[in-house]
N, C-alpha and C positions, 0 to 999 in steps of 0.2 A: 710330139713323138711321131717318126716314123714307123708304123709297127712292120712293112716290108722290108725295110732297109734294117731296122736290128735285128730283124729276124733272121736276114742274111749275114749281117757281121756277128751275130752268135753264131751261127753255121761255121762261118770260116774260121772263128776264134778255136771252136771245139774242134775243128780238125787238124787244125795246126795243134792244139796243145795236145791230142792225140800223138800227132806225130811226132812230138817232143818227150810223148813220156812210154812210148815204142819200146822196146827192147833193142839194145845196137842190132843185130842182126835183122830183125824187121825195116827197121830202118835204112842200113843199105838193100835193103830187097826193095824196097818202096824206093828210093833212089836210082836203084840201078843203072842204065848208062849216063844217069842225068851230071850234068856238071853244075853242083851247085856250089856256089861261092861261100864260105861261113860268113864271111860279113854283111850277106843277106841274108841268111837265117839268121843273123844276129839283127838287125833292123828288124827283121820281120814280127819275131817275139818282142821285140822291144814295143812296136806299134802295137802289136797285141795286147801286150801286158795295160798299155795309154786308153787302147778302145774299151778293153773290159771294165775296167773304171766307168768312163759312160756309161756302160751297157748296166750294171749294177745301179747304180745315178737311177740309170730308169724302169729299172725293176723288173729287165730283161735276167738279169743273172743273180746267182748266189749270193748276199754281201758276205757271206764266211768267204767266199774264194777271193776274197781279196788281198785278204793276209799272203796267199802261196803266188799270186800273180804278182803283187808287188817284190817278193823274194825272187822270181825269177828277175823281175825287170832291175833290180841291185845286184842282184849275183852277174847278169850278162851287162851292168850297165860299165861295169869295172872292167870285164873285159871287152867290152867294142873301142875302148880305147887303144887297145892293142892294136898293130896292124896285124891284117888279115890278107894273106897273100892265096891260102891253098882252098882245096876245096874239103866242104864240111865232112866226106867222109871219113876223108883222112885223118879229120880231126876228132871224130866221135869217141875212136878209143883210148885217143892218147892226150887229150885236154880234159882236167877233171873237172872243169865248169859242165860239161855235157851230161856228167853223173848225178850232180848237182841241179840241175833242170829239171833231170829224169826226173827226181824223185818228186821234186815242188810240182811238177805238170800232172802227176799220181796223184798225188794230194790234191790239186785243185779237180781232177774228174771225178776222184771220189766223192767231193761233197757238191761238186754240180749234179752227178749225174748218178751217181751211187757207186761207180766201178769205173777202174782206170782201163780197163782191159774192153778200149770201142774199136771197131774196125777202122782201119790204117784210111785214107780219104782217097781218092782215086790219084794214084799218079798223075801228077803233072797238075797239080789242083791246089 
């Protein structure tokens, strides 16, 4: 076990699944002029949902939050077969796979970490 390196892919995991379970409005504020693609925020939780398993494995993370990381990684694995042409903000209020996230990424802060409600990660991070 690397205890530097999970300790950084927990960081990165809990920020990202922060930013997944955002409220849409915070979320494009935390985006702002960024042009992110959804078919990389859909990889991106997808490899998240893959690292958190590890991280669990070794007894860096919750095993309860496995059940909600897994639901996200089925719920977006259905749609990343979709193509994905626009960019995620445009899609946050009008794709209800995004609603559907929300709520599993709540659910898994809550029992990581006691409260879904963490500060947003720094732009561009």
């Amino acid at each position: 076990m690397n205890d530097l390196g999970d300790a950084h892919l927990r960081t990165w995991a809990l920020r990202f699944m922060t930013l997944l379970a955002a409220d849409p409005e915070d979320q494009l504020a935390w985006l702002g002029e960024q042009a992110v693609e959804t078919g990389s925020v859909v990889e991106e939780a997808l490899l998240l949902c893959r690292t958190w398993e590890g991280l669990v494995e070794r007894g860096v993370g919750e095993p309860a939050t496995l059940r909600d990381a897994g639901a996200i990684g089925r719920r977006l694995g259905d749609f990343a077969d979709a193509p994905h042409a626009g960019l995620w903000a445009g899609e946050l209020a009008a794709e209800p796979v995004w609603g559907d996230v929300r709520s599993l990424a709540r659910q898994f802060l809550v029992t990581e970490l006691g409260d879904w409600r963490q500060p947003l990660p720094p732009a561009g991070s």
